[in-house]
N, C-alpha and C positions, 0 to 999 in steps of 0.2 A: 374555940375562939370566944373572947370576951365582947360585947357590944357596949358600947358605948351608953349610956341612961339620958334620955332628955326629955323624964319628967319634971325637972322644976325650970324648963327651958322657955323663955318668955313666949306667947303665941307670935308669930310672923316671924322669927326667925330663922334664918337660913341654920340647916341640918347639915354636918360636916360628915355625912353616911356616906358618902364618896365621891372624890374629885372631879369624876365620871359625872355623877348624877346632881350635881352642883348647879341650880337655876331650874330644876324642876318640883323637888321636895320643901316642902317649908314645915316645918312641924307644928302641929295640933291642929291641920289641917285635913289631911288624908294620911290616915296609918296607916293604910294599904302601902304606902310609899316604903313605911320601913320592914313592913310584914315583907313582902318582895324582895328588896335587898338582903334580909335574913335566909330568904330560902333560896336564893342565889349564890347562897355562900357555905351552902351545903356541898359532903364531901363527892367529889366524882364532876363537881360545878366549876371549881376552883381554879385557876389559870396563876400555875406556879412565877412566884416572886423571886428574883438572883436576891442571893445575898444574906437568905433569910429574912427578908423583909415581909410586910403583909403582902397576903395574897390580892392580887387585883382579876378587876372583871375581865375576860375577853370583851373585844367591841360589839361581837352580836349578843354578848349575853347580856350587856348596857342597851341595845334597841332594841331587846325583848321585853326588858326591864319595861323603859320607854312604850312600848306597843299594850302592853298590861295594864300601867298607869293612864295612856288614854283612854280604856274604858269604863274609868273611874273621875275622869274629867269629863269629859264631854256624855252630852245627854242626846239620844237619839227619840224619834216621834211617837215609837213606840214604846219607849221605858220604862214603862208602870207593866208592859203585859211580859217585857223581857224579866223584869225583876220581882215579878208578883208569886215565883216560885223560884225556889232552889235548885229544883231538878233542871231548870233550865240552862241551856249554855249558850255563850257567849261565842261567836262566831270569826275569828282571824283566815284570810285567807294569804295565803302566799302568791306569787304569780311571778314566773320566772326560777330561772336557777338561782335561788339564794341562800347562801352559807347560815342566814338567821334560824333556819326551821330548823334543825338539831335544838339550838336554845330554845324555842321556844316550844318543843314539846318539851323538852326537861320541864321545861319553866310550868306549862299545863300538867302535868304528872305531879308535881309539888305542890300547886295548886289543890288539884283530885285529892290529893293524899291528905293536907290539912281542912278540905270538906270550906275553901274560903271564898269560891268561883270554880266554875266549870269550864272548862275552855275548849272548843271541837277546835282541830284543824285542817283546812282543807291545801293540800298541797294541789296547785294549778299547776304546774310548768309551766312549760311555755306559750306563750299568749298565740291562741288560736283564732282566727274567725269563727265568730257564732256561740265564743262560751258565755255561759249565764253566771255572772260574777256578784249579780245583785241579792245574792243571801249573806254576805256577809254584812259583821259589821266592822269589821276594819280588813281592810283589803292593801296588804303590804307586797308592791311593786318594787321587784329588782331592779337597780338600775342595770343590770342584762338587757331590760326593757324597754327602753330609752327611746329608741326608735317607735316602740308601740304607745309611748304613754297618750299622744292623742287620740288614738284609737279607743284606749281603754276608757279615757276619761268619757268620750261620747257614746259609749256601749252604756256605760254607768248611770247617764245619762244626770237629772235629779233625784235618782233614790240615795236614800240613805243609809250610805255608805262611807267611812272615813276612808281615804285615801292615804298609804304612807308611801314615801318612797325614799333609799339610802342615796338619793342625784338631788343637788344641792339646788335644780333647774328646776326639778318639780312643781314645784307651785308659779312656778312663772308659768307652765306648761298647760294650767291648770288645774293641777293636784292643788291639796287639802293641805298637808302637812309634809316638809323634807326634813331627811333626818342629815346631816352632814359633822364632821371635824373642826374642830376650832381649836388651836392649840391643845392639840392632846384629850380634848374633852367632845363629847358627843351634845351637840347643839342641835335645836331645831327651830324653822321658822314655818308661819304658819299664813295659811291662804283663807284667812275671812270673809272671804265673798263668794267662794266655793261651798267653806261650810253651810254659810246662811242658805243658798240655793238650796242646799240639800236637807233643809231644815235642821241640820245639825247645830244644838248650845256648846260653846265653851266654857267653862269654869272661867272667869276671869284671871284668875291665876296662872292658868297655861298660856294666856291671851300675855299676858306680862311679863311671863319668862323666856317668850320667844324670840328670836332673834331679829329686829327688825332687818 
């Protein structure tokens, strides 16, 4: 497959890297944005197109995308000790039965292999009393979970931890960030006042492309 080139692409321009990812990427800003969408589109990743047409994402392989990219947005308290070595990994946990973690170990295995981030994953299940969820740094809630999100959010407490979740409710709920559908496209909006509690920075850019 050929890529597209947007080297002489003015800076702040929106990236046409896919329909999907359309309100999060802007080029010459983070090229981890298109590094990702490249190793997404590796063979065995690909989510066959009718017709002969280009190949498109699956929708968890687009919130993995997504869940990868916020650890490139947003800044957590300890950031300097998290990125002060390479051997270090970057922490996603799952919680719930959710169809995303297939993607997202591909997605960490890709990562390992071009030596670009580390990614550990910790598959939770299903939400227990008494589990210790405060090691991650982004802590992706099923909406399976829907009923536990209060639960979760107050075990979580203020550590810093990013919260996602695919329930459009989420952050009404008190979560961080939801990921939800919008005409065919994977949109997300975002809880600023969750963050801040948690001392968690935004990129302003992810603050702008979210969905009021």
């Amino acid at each position: 497959m050929t890529f597209p080139s947007y080297k002489n692409k003015p800076s702040g321009c929106w990236i046409p890297v896919s329909t999907a990812l359309t309100g999060l990427c802007k080029c010459g800003v983070v090229a981890s944005c298109l590094l990702i969408f490249i190793l997404c589109f590796q063979p065995g990743i690909l989510c066959a197109a009718p017709n002969g047409s280009p190949p498109r994402l699956k929708q968890e392989q687009i919130k993995a995308v997504y869940l990868y990219n916020f650890l490139n947005f947003v800044t957590w308290p300890d950031y300097s000790k998290k990125t002060s070595t390479n051997t270090t990994s970057r922490i996603i946990g799952i919680l719930g039965k959710a169809p995303i973690s297939r993607a997202l170990h591909d997605l960490a295995t890709s990562l390992a292999e071009t030596r670009r981030m580390k990614i550990k994953m910790i598959d939770y299940g299903p939400y227990k009393d008494g589990m210790e969820l405060k090691n991650c740094d982004i802590l992706f809630i099923n909406n399976t979970e829907q009923n536990n999100f209060k639960k979760i959010i107050a075990d979580l407490g203020q550590a810093p931890v990013l919260t996602v979740s695919d329930n459009k409710n989420f952050v009404k709920k008190g979560g961080m960030i939801s990921l939800f559908e919008v005409n065919d496209r994977i949109r997300y909006s975002i809880n600023r006042q969750a963050l801040n509690q948690a001392g968690l920075k935004s990129n302003s850019l992810l603050l702008n492309s979210a969905v009021k």
